[in-house]
N, C-alpha and C positions, 0 to 999 in steps of 0.2 A: 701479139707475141713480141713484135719490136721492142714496145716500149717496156714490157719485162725483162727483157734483158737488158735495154739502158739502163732500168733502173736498178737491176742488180750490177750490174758494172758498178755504176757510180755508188751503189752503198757499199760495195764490196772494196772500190776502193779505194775510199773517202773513208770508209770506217777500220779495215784494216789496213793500212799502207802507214801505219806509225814507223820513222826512222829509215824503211826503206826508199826516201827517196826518189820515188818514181814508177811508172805504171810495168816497166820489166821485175822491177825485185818482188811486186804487186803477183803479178802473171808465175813469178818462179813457186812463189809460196802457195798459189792457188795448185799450179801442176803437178809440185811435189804430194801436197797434201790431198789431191784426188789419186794418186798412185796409193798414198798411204791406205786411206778410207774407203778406197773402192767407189767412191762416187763421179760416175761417170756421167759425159758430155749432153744427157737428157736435154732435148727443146721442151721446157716449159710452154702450155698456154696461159696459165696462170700464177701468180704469186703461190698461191693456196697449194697446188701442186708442189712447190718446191720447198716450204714448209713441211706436210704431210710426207715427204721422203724421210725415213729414218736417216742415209745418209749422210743429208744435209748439214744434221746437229754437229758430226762428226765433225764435215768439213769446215764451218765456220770458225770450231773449235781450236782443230789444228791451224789456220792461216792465223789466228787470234794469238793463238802460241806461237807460232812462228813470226809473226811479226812483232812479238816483245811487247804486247799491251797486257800479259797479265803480272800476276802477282807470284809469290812462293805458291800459296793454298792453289792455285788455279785459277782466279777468279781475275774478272775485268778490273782496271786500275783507271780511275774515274778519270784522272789529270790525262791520265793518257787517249781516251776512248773522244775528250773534251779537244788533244789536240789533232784529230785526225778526223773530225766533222768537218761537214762543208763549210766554207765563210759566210753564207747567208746566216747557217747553225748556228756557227759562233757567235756570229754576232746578235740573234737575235732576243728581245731581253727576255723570254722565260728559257735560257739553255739551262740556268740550276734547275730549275723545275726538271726538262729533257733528263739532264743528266741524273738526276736525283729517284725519277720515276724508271728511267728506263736501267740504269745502271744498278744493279742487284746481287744480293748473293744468295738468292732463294734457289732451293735445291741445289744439286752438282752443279762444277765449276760448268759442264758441257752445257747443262740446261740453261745456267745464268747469260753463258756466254750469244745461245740461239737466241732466248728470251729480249735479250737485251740487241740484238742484231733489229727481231722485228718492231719491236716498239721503236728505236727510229725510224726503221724503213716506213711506217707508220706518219710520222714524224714528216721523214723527207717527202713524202708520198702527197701530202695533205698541202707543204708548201709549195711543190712544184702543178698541185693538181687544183688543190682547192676544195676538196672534196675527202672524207673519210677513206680508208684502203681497211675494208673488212676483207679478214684472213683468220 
């Protein structure tokens, strides 16, 4: 269960923390946007749990708009989503591939925006583990 939640920290705020600066403006956007969406403080035991939450899509959605990575349509904005990875991310050389596979605008802006949350965390998940993160 720990490392569930490291690991959602760190995608959470490695992936939305574009222009805020820092792990508080990070923390405001997550607590506004669980007042908004109703998605409350659950202890995940799994990843797969917090996917399967309908109100998840919500939340990612709103901290994604709140923190200024999308676009007019709703949708993720690649340059932006490329600068709010982690520096291993960045640096690593298939990140167009990362960004290109995971970065989409398949169905609603919400769904693109979930969609594209787990395919890094996928991503992060396999660099820091070594191992696939079936979800």
């Amino acid at each position: 269960m720990k490392m569930i939640k490291e690991l959602l920290f760190v995608v959470l705020f490695c992936f939305y923390s574009t222009d805020a600066g820092g792990n508080e403006d990070l923390q405001g956007y997550v607590e506004v946007c669980r007042a908004k969406t109703g998605f409350d403080k659950k202890n995940y035991q799994e990843l797969a749990q917090l996917i399967r939450d309908p109100q998840s899509r919500k939340l990612f959605f709103c901290v994604a708009k709140s923190g200024g990575l999308l676009d007019a349509s709703g949708y993720l904005m690649k340059e932006l989503v490329r600068r709010v990875l982690p520096t291993p991310v960045k640096k690593a050389p298939d990140v167009e591939r990362l960004l290109n596979e995971c970065v989409t605008r398949k169905g609603s802006p919400e769904d693109a925006v979930f969609n594209t949350f787990i395919c890094v965390e996928r991503r992060i998940y396999y660099m820091i583990n070594g191992k696939t993160l079936d979800v």
